[in-house]
N, C-alpha and C positions, 0 to 999 in steps of 0.2 A: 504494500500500500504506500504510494506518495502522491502527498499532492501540494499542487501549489499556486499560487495568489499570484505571483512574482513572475510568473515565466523566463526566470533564472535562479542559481542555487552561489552563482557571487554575491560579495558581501556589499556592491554597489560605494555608493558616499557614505554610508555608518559601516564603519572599518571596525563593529565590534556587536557580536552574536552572541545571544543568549540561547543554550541549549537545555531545554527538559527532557530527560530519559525516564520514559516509562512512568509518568505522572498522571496517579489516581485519582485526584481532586479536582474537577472543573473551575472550583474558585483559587486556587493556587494559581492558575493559567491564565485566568485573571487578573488577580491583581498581581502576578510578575508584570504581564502587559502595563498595567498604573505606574511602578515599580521604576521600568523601564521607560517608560513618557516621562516621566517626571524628572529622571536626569538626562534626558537627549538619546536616546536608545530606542531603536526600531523592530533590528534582525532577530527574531525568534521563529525559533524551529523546535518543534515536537519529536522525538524519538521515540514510537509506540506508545502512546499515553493509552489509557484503559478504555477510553470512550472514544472512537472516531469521529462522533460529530463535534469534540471539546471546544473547539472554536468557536462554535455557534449555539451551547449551550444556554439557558437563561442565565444561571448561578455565573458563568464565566463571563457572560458579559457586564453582569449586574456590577460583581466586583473589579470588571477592567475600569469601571468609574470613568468614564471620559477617552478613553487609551482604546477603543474598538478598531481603528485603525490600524491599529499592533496587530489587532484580531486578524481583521483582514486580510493584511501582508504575509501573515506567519504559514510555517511551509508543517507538513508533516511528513516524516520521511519513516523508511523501516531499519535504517541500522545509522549510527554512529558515523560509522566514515563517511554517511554521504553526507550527514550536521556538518560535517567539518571539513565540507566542498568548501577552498576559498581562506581556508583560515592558517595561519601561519604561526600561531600560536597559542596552544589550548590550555586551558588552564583548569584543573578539577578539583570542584568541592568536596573532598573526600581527604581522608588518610591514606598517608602512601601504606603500599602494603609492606609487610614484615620482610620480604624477602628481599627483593628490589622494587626500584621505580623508580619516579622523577624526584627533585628536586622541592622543597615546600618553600612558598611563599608567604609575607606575611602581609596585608591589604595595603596599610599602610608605606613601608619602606619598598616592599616589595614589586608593587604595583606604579611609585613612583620612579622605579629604577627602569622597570621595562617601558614607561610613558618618555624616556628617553632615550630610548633606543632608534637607529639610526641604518637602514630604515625604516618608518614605525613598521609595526606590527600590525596586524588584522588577526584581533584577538578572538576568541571564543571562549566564554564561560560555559562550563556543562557540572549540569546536576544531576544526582541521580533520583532516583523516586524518593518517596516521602518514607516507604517503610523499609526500602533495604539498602540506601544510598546508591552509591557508584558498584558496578562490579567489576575485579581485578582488570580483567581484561579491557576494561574500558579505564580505568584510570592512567593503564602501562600505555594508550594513546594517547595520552597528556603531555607536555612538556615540561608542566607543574602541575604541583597542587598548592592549594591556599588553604590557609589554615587562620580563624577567625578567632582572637582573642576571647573565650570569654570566661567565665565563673568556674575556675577549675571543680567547683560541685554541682554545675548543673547548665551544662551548656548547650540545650536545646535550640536549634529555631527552624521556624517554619521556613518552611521554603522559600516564598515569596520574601516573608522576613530577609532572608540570606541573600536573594535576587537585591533587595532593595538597598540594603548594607554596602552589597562589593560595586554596586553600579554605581553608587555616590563617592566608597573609595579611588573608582577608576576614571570619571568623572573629573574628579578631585585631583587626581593624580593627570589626566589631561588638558587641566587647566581651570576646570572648575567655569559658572554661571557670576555673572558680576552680582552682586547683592545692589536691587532696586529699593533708593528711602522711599518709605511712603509719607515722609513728612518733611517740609521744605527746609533748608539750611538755616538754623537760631539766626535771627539778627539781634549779633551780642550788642550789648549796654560800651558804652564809649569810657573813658575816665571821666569825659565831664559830667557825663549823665550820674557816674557813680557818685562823684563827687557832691551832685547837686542834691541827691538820695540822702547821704549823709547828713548833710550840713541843713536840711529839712528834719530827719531824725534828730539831731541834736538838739534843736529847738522843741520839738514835740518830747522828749528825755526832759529837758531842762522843766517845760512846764507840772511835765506828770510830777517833779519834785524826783526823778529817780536818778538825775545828774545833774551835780552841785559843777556850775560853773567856775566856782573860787581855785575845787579841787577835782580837775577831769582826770585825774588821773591816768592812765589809757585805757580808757573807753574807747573813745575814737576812733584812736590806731587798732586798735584790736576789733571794731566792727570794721573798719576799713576791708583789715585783713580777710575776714568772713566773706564780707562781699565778693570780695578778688578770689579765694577760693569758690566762689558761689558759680562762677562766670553767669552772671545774670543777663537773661534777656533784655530789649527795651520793655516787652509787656509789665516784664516783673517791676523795675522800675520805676515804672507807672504806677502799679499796687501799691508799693510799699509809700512812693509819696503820699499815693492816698490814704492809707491808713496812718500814715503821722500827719496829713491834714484834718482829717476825721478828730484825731487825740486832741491837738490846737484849738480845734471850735470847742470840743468839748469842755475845755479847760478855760474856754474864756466864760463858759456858760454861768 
């Protein structure tokens, strides 16, 4: 059984493949698709999943949340080596086995060393199912395996979980998404404006009776200081004169 969306099995402009072997779970195939939208990742291909329709499932589209076009594209193939039509560097979620095998990687370091390789790569991530991971003979097609730091008592994770983990680490490792503000650059407060804040505050101290003019001791300079650590907006500014004009009236009351 293969089929395919693509009407080719290269890896195209995303120069990096997400491989599921033999995945039981319609919504795992889904949200890997989420998973994989979410850090710029397209290429997914099935290796025997347990349902043939898994693509067009309800449960798998429900949880591709937005990502059906992953659905769309994605190829289903009957063995391993035809996933890894194209790819030039496969990398397995799995334990190398006891005897031999590739080399382990680790998300972070590891991933950022092969993200400078020269020339790059056309990687391939491959998982194995959910209940019996990778098997030997599928791992010894790897060139690595990765190995994901976690809770030496209890290091579970779901699949999609692990899809969504190494996609962000390699991502990351490619250069990473800019971070967009959703809120416009502080227009900070000036020295005079601070200045003028102060020397409003002092007056409104002096009235409340809570700063003897004879004896300021450093007050001043030490609210000065506060300020200047504060970096105050112009809004803030604005506030605080108000409330030491607010004090003023009241005090003349």
């Amino acid at each position: 059984m293969t089929v395919s969306t693509t009407g080719s099995a290269g890896l195209g402009t995303d120069p990096t493949r997400f491989i599921l072997i033999g995945t039981s779970h319609p919504g795992n195939v889904g949200a890997t698709a989420r998973a994989m939208k979410v850090m710029g990742f397209s290429d997914l291909v099935l290796v025997r999943p347990r349902f043939a329709d898994v693509l067009s499932q309800e449960e798998t589209v429900a949880l591709a949340s937005g990502a059906a076009d992953i659905l769309v594209r994605a190829r289903i193939v009957d063995t391993l080596a035809e996933a890894l039509d194209g790819v030039t560097y496969a990398i397995g979620t799995a334990m190398t086995p006891r005897d031999f095998g590739p080399p382990t990687l680790t998300p972070r370091e590891g991933l950022a060393a092969l993200a400078r390789q020269e020339p790059a790569q056309r990687v391939g991530f491959v998982f194995g199912s959910e209940r019996y991971g990778m098997a030997n003979e599928d791992v010894y097609r790897c060139h690595a395996v990765i190995s994901i730091p976690t809770n030496p008592h209890y290091g579970s994770l779901n699949l999609s979980q692990a899809v969504q983990l190494l996609s962000y680490e390699w991502r990351q490792a490619l250069g990473g998404f800019p971070v967009q503000a959703r809120t416009p650059s502080p227009d900070l407060a000036d020295g005079q404006a601070v200045q003028g804040a102060l020397s409003h505050w002092e007056q409104a101290l002096v009235a409340l009776g809570f700063l003897d003019p004879k004896a300021p001791k450093k007050l001043m300079p030490r609210l000065n200081q506060l300020l200047n650590r504060a970096e105050l907006r112009q809004e803030e500014i604005h506030v605080l004169r108000g409330i030491a004009k607010a004090i003023l009236d009241r005090c003349k009351q």
